[in-house]
C-alpha positions in Angstrom: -67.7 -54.8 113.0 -71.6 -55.0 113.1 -73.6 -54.3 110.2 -77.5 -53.8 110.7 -79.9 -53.2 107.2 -83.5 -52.1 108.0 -85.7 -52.3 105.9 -88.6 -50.3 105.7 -91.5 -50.1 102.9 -90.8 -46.1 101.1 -92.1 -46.8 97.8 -95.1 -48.7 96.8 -92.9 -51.9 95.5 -91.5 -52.3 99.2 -92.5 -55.1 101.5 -91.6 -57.9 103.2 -91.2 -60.5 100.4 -89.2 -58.4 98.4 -86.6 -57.4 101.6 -85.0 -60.6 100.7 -84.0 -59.6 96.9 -83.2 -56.5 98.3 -80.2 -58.5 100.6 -78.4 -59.6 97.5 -76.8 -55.7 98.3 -75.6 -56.8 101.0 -73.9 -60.1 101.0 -71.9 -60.1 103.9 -72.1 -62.8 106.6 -71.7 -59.2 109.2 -74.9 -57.9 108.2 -78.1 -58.6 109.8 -81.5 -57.5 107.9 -84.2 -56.3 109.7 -87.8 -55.3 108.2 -89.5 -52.5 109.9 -93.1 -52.6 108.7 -94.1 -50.0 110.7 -91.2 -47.4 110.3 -90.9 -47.3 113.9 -87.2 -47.7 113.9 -86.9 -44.9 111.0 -90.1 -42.3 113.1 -87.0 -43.1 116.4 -84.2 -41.8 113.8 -86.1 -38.9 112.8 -86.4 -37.4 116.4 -82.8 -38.6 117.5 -81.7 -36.5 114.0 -84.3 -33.8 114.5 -85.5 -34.3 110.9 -88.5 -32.9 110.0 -92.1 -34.6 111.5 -92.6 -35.4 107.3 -89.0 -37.2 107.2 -88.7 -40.4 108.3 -84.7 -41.4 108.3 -84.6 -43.6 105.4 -81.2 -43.9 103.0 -79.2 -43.3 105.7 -76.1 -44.8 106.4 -75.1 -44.8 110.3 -71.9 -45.3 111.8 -70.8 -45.8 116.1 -68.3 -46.0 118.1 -67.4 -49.0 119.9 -69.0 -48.0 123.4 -72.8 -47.3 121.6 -75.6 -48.6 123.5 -79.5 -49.2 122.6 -81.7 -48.3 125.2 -85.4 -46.9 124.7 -83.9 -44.9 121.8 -81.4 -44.7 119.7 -78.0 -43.6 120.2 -76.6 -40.5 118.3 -74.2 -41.8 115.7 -70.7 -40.8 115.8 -71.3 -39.8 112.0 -73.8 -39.9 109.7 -74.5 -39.9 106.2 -77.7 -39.6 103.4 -78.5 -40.0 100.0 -81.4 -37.7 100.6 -81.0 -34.2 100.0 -81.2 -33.0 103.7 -79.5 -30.3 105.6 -78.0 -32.7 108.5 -75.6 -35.5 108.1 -73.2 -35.4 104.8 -74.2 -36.4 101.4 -73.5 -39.8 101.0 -69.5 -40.9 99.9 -68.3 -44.5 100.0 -64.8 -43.3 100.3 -65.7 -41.1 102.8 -67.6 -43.7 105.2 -65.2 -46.0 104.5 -62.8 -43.7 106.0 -65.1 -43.0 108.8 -65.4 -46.2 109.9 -61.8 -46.8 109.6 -61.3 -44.3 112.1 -63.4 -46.3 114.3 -61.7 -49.6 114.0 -58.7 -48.1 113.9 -59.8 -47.0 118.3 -58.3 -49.3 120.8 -60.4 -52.0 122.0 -61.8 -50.6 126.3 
């Protein structure tokens, strides 16, 4: 399993040299942090979610099966969920993503 934390700057306090603080969330040797000044990962999401032009995906928690690949955009995720208060994806459940991507482990290896 691949864990990938983007970072991008939604409030005023958010930049770069407080992305590192913000890892202490995160503490596991699977997850790579990534800081996306420019939101141009999160403007990508948007469109591949078909949130509104004024919603940049942020607070979003993203899971894929084992066969997902990058290319010039973004793959669909297998499931999704928020802690923003949108009408796509699901409200966001630890249990429940947990369970999601247990689903996903759980898949035989191709």
């Amino acid at each position: 399993m691949r864990v990938y934390a983007v970072w991008i700057p939604m409030i005023q306090s958010d930049f770069e040299m407080t992305v590192g603080r913000a890892t202490k969330y995160l503490p596991d040797e699977r997850v790579s942090h990534f800081w996306d000044r420019d939101k141009e990962l999160a403007k990508a999401y948007s469109q591949r979610l078909r949130l509104s032009d004024e919603q940049p995906a942020w607070d979003m928690y993203m899971v894929y099966d084992r066969d997902a690949e990058w290319n010039d955009a973004p793959p669909m995720p297998t499931y999704w969920m928020t802690k923003l208060d949108l009408e796509q994806g699901h409200p966001f459940n630890g249990e429940e993503l947990a369970t999601e991507i247990n689903k996903i482990r759980a898949q035989p290896k191709k």
